[in-house]
C-alpha positions in Angstrom: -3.7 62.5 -55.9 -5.0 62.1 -52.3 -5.8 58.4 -51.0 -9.3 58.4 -50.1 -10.2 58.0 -46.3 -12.1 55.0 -46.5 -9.8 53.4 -48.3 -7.1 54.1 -46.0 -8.7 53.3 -43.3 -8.8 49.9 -45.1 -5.7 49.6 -45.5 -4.7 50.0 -42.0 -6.8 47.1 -41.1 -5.7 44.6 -43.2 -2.3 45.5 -42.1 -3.2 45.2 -39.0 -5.0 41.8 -39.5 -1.7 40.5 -41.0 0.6 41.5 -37.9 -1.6 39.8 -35.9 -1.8 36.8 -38.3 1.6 36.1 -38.1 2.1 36.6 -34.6 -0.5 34.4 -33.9 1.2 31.7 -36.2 4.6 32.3 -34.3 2.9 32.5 -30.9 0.7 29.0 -31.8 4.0 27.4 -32.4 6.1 29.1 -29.4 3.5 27.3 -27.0 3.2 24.2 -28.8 6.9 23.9 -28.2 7.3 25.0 -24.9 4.2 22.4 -24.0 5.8 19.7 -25.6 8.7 20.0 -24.7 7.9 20.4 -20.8 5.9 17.1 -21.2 9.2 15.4 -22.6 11.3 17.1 -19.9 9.3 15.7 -17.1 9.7 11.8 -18.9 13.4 12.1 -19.8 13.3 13.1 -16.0 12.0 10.8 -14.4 13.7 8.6 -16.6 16.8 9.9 -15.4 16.0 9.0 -11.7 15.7 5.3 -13.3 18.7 4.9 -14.2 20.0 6.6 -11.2 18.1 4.6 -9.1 18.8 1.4 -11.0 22.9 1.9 -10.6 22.6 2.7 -7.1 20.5 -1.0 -6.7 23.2 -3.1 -9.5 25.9 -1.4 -6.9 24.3 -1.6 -3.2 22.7 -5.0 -3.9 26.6 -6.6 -3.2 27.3 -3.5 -0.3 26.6 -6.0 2.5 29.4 -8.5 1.1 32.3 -7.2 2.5 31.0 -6.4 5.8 29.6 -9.6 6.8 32.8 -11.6 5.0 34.7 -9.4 7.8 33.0 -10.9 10.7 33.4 -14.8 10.1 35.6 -16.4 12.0 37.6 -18.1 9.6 38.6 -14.7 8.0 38.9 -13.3 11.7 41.5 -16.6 12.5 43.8 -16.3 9.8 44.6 -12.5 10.4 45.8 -13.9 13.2 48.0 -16.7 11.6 48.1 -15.3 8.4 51.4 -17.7 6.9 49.0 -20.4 7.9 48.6 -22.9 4.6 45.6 -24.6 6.2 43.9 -21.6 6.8 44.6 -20.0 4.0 43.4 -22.7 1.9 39.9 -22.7 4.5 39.2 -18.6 3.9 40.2 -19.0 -0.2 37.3 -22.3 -0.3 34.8 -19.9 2.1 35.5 -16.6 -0.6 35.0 -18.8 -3.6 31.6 -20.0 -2.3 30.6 -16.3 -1.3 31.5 -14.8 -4.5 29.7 -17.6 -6.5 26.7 -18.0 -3.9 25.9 -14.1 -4.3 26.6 -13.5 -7.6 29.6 -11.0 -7.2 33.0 -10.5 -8.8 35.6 -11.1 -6.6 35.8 -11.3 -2.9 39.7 -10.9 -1.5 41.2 -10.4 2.0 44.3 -8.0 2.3 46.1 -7.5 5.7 47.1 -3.9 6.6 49.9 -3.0 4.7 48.0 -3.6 1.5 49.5 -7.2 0.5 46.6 -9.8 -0.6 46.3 -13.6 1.2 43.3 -15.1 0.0 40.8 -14.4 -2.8 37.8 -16.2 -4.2 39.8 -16.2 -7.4 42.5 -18.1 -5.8 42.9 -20.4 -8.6 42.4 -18.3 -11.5 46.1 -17.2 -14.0 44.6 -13.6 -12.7 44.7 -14.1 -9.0 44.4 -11.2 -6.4 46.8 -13.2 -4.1 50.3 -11.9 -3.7 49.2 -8.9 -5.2 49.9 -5.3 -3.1 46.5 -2.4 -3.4 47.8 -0.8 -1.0 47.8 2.5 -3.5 43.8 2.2 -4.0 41.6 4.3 -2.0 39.2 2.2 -1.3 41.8 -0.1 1.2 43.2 3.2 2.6 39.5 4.1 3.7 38.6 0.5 5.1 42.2 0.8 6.9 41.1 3.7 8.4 38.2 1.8 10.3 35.8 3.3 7.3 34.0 1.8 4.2 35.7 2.2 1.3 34.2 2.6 -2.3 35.9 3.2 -5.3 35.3 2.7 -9.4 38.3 2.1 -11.5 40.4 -0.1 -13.9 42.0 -3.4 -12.8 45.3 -3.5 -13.2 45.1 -7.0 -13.5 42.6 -7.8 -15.9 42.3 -4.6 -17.1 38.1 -4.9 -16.4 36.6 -1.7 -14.9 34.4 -2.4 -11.7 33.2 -1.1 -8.3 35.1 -1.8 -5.3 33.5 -1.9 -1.5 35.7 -2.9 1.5 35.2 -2.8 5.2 37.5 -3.4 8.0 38.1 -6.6 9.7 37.9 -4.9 13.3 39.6 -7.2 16.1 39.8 -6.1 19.6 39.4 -2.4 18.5 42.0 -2.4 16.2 41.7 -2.9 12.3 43.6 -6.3 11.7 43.1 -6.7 7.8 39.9 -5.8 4.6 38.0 -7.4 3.1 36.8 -6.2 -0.6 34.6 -7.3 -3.6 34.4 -5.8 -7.5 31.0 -5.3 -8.8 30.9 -5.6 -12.7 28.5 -3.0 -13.9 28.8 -4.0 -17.8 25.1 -6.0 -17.6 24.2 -2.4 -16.3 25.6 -0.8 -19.3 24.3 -3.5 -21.9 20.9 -2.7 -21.2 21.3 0.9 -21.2 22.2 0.3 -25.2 18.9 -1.1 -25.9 17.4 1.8 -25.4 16.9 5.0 -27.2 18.3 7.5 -24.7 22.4 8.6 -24.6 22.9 7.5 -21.0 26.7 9.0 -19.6 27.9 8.7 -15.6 30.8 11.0 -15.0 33.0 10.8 -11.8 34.0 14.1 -9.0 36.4 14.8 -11.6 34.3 14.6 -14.9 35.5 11.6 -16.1 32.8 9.5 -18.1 33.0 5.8 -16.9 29.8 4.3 -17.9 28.1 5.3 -21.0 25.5 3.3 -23.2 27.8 4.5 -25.7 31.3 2.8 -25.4 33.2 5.3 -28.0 32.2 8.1 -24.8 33.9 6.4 -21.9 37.5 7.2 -20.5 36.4 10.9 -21.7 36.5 14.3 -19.9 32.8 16.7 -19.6 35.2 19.2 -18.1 38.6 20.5 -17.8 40.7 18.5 -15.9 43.3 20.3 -13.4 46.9 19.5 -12.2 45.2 18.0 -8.9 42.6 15.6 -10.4 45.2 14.0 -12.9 47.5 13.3 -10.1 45.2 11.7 -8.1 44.2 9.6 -10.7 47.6 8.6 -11.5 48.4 7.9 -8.1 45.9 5.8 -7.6 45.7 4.2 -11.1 42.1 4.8 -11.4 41.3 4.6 -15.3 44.9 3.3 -15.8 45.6 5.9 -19.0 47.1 9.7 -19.4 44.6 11.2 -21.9 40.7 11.9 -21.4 39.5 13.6 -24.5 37.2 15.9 -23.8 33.6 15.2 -25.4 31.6 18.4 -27.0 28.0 18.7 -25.1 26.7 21.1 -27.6 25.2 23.8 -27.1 22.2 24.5 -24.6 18.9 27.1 -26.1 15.9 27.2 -23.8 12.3 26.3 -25.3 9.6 26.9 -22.9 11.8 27.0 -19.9 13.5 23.7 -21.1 16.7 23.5 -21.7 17.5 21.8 -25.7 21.2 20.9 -26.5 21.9 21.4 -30.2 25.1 20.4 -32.4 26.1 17.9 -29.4 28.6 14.7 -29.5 27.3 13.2 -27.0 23.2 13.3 -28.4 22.0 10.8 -29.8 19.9 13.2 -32.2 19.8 17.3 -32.4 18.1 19.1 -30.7 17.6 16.4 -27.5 16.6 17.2 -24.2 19.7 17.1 -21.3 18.7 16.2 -18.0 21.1 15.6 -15.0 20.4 13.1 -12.0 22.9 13.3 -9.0 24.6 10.0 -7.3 25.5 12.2 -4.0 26.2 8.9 -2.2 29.0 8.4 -4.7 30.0 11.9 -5.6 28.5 11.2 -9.1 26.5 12.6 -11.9 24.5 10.8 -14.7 23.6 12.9 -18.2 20.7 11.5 -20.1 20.0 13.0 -23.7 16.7 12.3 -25.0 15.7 13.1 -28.5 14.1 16.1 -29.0 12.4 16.0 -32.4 9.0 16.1 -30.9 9.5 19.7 -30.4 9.9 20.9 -33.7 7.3 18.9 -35.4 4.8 19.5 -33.0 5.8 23.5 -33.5 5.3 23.0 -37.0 2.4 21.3 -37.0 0.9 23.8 -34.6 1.7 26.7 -37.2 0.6 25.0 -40.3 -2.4 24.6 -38.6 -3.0 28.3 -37.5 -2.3 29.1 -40.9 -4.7 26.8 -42.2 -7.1 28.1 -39.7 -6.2 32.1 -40.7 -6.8 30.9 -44.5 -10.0 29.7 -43.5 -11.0 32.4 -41.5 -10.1 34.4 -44.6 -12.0 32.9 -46.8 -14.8 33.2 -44.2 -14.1 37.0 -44.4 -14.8 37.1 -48.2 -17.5 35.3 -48.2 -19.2 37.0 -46.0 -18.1 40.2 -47.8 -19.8 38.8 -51.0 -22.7 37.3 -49.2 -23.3 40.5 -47.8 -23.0 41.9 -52.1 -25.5 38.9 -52.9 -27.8 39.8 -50.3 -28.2 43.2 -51.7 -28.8 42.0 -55.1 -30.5 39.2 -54.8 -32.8 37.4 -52.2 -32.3 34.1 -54.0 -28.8 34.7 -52.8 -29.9 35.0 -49.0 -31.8 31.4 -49.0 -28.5 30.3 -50.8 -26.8 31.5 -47.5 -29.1 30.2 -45.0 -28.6 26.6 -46.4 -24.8 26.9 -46.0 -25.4 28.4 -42.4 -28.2 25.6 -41.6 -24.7 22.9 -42.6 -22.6 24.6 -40.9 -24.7 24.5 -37.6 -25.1 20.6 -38.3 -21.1 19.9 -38.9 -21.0 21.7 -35.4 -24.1 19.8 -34.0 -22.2 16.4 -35.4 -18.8 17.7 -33.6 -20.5 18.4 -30.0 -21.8 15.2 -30.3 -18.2 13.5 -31.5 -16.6 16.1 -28.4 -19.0 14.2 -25.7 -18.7 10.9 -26.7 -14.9 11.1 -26.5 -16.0 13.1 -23.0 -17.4 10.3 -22.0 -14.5 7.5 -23.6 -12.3 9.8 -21.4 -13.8 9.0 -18.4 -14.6 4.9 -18.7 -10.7 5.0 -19.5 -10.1 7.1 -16.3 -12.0 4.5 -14.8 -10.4 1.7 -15.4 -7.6 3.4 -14.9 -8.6 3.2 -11.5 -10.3 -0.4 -11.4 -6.3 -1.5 -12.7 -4.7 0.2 -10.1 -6.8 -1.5 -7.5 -5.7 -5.1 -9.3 -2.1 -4.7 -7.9 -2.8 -6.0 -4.3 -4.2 -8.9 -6.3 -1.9 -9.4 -8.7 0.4 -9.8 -5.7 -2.0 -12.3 -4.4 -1.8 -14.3 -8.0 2.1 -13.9 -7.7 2.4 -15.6 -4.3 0.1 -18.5 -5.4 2.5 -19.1 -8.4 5.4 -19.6 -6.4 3.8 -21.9 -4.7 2.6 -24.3 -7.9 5.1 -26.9 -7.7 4.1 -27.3 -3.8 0.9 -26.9 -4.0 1.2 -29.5 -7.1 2.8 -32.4 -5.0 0.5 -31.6 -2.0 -2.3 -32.8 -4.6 -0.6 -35.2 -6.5 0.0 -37.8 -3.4 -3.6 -37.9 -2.5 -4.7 -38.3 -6.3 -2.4 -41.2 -6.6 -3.3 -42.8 -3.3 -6.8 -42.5 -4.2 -6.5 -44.3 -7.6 -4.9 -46.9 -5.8 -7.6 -47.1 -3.2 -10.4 -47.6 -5.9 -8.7 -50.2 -8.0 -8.6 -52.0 -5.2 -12.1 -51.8 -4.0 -12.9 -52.7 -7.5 -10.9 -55.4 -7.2 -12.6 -56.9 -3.6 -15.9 -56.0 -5.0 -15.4 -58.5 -7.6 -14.1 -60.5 -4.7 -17.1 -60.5 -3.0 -15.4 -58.5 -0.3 -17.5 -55.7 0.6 -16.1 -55.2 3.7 -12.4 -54.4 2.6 -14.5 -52.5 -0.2 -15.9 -50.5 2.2 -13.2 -49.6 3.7 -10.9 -48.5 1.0 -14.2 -46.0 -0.2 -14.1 -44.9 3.7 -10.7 -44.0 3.0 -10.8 -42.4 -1.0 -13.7 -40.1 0.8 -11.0 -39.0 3.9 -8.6 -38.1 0.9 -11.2 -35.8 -1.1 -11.7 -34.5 2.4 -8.0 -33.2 2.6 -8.0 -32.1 -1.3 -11.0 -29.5 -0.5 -9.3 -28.6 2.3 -5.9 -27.7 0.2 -8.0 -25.9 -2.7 -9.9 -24.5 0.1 -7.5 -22.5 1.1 -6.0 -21.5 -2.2 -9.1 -20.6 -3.3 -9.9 -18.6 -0.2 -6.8 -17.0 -0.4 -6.8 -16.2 -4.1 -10.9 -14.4 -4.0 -10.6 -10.9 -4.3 -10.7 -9.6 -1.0 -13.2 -6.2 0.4 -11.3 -3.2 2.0 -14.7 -3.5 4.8 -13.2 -3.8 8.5 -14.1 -6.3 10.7 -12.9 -8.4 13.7 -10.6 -11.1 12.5 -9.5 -14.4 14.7 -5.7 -13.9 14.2 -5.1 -18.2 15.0 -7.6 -19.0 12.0 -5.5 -16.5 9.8 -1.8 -18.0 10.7 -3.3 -21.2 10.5 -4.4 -20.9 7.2 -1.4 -19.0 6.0 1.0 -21.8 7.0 -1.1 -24.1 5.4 -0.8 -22.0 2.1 2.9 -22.2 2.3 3.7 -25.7 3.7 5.1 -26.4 0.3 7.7 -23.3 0.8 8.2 -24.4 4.4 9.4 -27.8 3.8 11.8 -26.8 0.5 13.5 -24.3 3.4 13.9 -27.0 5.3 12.5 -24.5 8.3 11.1 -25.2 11.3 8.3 -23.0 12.2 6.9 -22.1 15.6 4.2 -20.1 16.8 3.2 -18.9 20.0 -0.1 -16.8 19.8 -1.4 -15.1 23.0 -5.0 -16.0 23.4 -5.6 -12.2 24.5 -4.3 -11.0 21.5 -6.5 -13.3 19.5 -9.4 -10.3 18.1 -7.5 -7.4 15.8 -9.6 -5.3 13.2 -8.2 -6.0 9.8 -9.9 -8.2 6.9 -9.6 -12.1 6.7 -7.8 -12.1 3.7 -5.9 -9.1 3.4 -4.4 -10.0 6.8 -3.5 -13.8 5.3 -2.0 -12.0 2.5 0.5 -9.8 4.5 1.3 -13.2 6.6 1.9 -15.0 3.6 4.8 -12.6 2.2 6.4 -11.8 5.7 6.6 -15.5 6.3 7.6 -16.2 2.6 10.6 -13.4 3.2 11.6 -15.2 6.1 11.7 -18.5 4.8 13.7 -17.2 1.9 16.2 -15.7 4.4 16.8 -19.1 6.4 16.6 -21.1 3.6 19.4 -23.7 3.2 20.8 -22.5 6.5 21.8 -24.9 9.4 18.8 -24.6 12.6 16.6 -22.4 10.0 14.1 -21.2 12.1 11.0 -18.9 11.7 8.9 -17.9 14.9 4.9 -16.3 14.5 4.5 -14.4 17.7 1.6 -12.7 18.7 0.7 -10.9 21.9 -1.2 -8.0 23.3 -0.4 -4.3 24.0 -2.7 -1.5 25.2 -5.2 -1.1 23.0 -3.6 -3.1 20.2 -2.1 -6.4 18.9 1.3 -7.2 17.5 2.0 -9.5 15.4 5.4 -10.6 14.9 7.2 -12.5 12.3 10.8 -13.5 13.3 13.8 -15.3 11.8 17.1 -16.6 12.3 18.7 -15.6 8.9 21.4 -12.9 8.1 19.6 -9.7 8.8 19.9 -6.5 7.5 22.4 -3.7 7.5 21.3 -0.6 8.0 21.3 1.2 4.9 19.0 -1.8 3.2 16.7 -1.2 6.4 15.9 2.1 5.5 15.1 1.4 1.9 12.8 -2.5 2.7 9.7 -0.2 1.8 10.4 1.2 -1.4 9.0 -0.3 -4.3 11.5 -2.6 -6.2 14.1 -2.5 -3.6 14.9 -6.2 -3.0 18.2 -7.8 -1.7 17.1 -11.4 -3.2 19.2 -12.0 -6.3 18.2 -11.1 -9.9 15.1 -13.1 -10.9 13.7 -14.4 -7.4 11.8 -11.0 -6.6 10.4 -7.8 -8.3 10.7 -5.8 -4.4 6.9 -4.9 -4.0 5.8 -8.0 -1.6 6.8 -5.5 1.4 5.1 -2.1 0.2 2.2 -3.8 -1.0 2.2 -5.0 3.2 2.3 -1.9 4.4 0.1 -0.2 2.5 -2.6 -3.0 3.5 -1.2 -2.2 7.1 -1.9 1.2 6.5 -5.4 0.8 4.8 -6.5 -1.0 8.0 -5.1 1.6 10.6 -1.8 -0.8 11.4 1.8 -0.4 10.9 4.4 -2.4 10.1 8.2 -2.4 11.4 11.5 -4.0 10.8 12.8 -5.1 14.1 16.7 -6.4 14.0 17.3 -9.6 16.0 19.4 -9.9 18.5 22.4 -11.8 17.6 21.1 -11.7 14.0 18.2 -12.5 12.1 15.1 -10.0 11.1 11.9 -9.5 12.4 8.9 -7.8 11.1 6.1 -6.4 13.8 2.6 -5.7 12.6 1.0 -3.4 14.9 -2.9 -3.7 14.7 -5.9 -2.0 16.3 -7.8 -5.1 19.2 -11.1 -5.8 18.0 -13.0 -4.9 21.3 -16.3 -5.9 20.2 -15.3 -9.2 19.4 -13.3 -9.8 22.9 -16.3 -8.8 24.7 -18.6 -11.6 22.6 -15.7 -14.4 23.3 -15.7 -12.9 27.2 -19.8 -13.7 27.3 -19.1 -17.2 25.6 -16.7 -18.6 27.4 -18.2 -17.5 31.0 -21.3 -19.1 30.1 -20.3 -22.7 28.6 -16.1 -22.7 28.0 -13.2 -23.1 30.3 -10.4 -20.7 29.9 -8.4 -20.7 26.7 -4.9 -22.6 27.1 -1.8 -20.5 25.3 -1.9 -21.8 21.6 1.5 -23.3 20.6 2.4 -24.8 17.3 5.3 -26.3 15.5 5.6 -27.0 11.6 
């Protein structure tokens, strides 16, 4: 019996309708997946630069050590006399105090054939003297006039750490090395905490730091006849087997790269992102967990099914609407009423769509207002520091002024109104000199405008100094300044340019601090067309690599809990916001200075010009000590 045409025809379509159902379910939850997971691809990214980025600071924060160890003279002197007891016993006391001062492992001097003569850990069961490294690379390197770095095992104490050396250079010829071990276990400890499988493999594919310890001392890769020889050569993990550690196996969702069935994930599927270490020939893994994937895939095809259902039952409904409707008129009004609901549900959600519309967009904007906080908060931060100062700056005129007025209470009983007087003459002199501290604070601490105008660059050193005379005297510096009055005028903002002041001079005094003729000079003189302003110390200094990097945010070489690193960027953004620039200017002889290059307020030179022909003599060159 032949189907009828109509009713084939009907058949095609829903057959039709159901392919595309169920693509539409799979394609829902194909894009679901590949959105997710690109969104956690691009975290566990940037994560991965983190914790790039944080190894690279644990490691470079003690890369000045051995360098500047290498140029004191005591070192220097007993390469020269190196069976000397006296000196030895001088260079062992100056290596203990290094190591200790900068928070380091150990700090030891070897002479060139490889044989140690002092260490900081002189007097320790596990001392480096006597001992010969003249197999490990990094001492070859720093004998060959070159820095040397190196991870490995000690064979000592059997602790893993970082080596650095450099070359104790006399008269052109390398007389001896100086190196230091950087622990990077604190690095690793905090890497536990966390949720992500963090592994740092060497050149050869060796795993040496992992937030999981049952992964280190293992291989990512085959290891040839070369790579095991070197490493037994130069006892670098001190063992003979690196079991090799299953990475799973990789499937692509959306473009990103899933690892399934893995050892080294912390859950399957997770995400496997690599960050290179090309300063140190390294790589670091991170696997994230991946879960997020798959439930937002099936979440996104439960809910096109739900949606097909209802689009079904739509379907029939109208079908048997469109029966009613031919039957019955009652059943039309019936209709209308579930149409005149549905509009309102839809009325309800355009309404529930634009207030979160407009949620959206408050958030975004204070979003922004927070963002703007950060040159405060800096501002905030500074003041902080400052507390116990700023504390004893207030509490000697408090108690000097309770003093004063129990005494005038006292010759006011007396009958002694003159001596009274006085004492009230002098309680009023000490408010004075409290407004003027809080004065200052506060003027420091009020929000500041981003408006440009022509600022008096004496009032704003002034007033800066006075904000950290606290800071000054705990350095124990003396301060100078030497302002030329034709660079007096610049175009900046009165407290935005007290701000940068306050954290280059802060810096310097931290770099001079406890340090014999600690001295900090605030320069200031004119250029064509512009003013520098010049903050310069006496302290260590700066090599070159940590130079290049005093701009980035949370790059500090202060030690762990005495800086976050964003006092400088925060400066030169300001700089920036105001048309100046700010440099780094090594000292000669050693020491640090820091140049801010700002526009001359023209305007304002012309004003003082008028002034001073009509009723002022000419300005003296401005000179001040602290």
């Amino acid at each position: 019996m032949p189907i009828p045409r109509a009713t084939a025809a009907r058949v095609l379509i829903l057959a039709a309708l159901a392919v595309a159902a169920v693509f539409a379910v799979l394609k829902a939850g194909e894009v679901t997946e590949a959105r997710v997971a690109e969104s956690l691809a691009g975290d566990a990214r940037q994560r991965a630069e983190i914790y790039a980025q944080s190894l690279e600071g644990a490691i470079e924060r003690f890369g000045f050590l051995p360098a500047a160890a290498a140029l004191d003279p005591r070192v220097r002197s007993l390469l020269a006399a190196p069976d000397d007891p006296a000196q030895v016993a001088t260079v062992n006391a100056y290596l203990q105090r290094l190591s200790r001062e900068a928070g380091a492992g150990v700090v030891y001097l070897l002479i060139p054939s490889g044989l140690t003569i002092a260490a900081s850990n002189w007097d320790t069961p596990q001392t480096y003297v006597g001992q010969d490294f003249s197999y490990r690379p990094y001492f070859t390197e720093a004998r060959g006039g070159r820095t040397g770095r190196f991870y490995a095992i000690g064979t000592l104490t059997g602790v893993p750490g970082y080596f650095i050396s450099a070359p104790v250079v006399i008269d052109g010829t390398v007389r001896g090395v100086v190196a230091t071990k950087v622990s990077l276990d604190p690095l690793e400890t905090i890497w536990r905490e966390g949720t992500d499988r963090v592994l740092v493999a060497d050149e050869n594919g060796i795993v040496f730091l992992a937030s999981d310890p049952a992964l280190k001392f293992r291989a990512t890769k085959p290891l040839d006849a070369a790579a095991r020889a070197g490493m037994e050569r130069t006892r670098q993990y001190g063992r003979d087997d690196y079991a090799p550690i299953d990475l799973g196996r990789t499937e692509t969702v959306g473009g990103v790269p899933l690892v399934s069935r893995s050892e080294a994930a912390p859950q399957t599927p997770a995400l496997f992102e690599e960050a290179s270490l090309p300063a140190y020939g390294w790589t670091l893994l991170l696997f994230a967990d991946a879960a997020p994937v798959a439930i937002a895939g099936r979440s996104a095809r439960v809910g096109a099914i739900l949606a097909l259902v209802v689009l079904g039952l739509i379907g029939l409904y109208g079908r048997q609407h469109l029966r009613r409707v031919r039957e019955n008129r009652a059943a039309q009004r019936a209709l209308e009423a579930a149409v005149a609901a549905r509009t309102a549900d839809l009325s309800a959600a355009n309404l529930k769509l634009a207030g979160e519309i407009e949620e959206r967009t408050r958030a975004e904007g204070d979003l922004r207002e927070t963002q703007g906080e950060l040159v405060q908060a800096a501002k905030m931060a500074t003041l902080g520091q400052m507390a116990a100062g700023i504390t004893h700056e207030l509490n000697q005129p408090l108690a000097a002024m309770r003093g004063l007025a129990d005494n005038a209470s006292a010759f006011l009983r007396q009958g002694r109104e003159a001596e009274a007087a006085a004492n009230l003459t002098r309680i009023v002199s000490l408010v004075d000199r409290l407004g003027k501290i809080t004065g200052q604070l506060r003027s420091f601490s009020r929000r500041s405008g981003t408006e440009r105008v022509a600022v008096d660059v004496g009032v704003a050193v002034s007033e800066s100094l006075a904000i950290l005379s606290s800071r000054i005297r705990d350095a124990g510096a003396r301060v100078t300044t030497d302002l030329d009055p034709a660079a007096r005028w610049v175009v900046f903002e009165p407290i935005r340019l007290s701000q940068v002041l306050v954290n280059l001079v802060g810096n310097a005094l931290d770099a001079v601090k406890g340090r014999p003729g600690a001295e900090v000079a605030v320069r200031a003189w004119a250029g064509e067309g512009q003013v520098v302003l010049s903050v310069e110390d006496n302290g260590p200094g700066l090599d070159a690599a940590a130079l290049a990097r005093l701009f980035e945010p949370f790059f500090t070489t202060k030690p762990a809990g005495e800086g976050l690193g964003l006092g400088l960027p925060i400066s030169l953004a300001i700089a920036r916001e105001f048309g100046a620039n700010l440099q780094p200017r090594p000292m000669p002889g050693g020491g640090l200075a820091f140049d801010l290059v700002m526009e001359v307020a023209k305007e304002a030179i012309k004003q003082d010009a008028i002034k001073e022909a009509a009723d002022m003599p000419p300005p003296e060159r401005m000179r001040h000590v602290s």
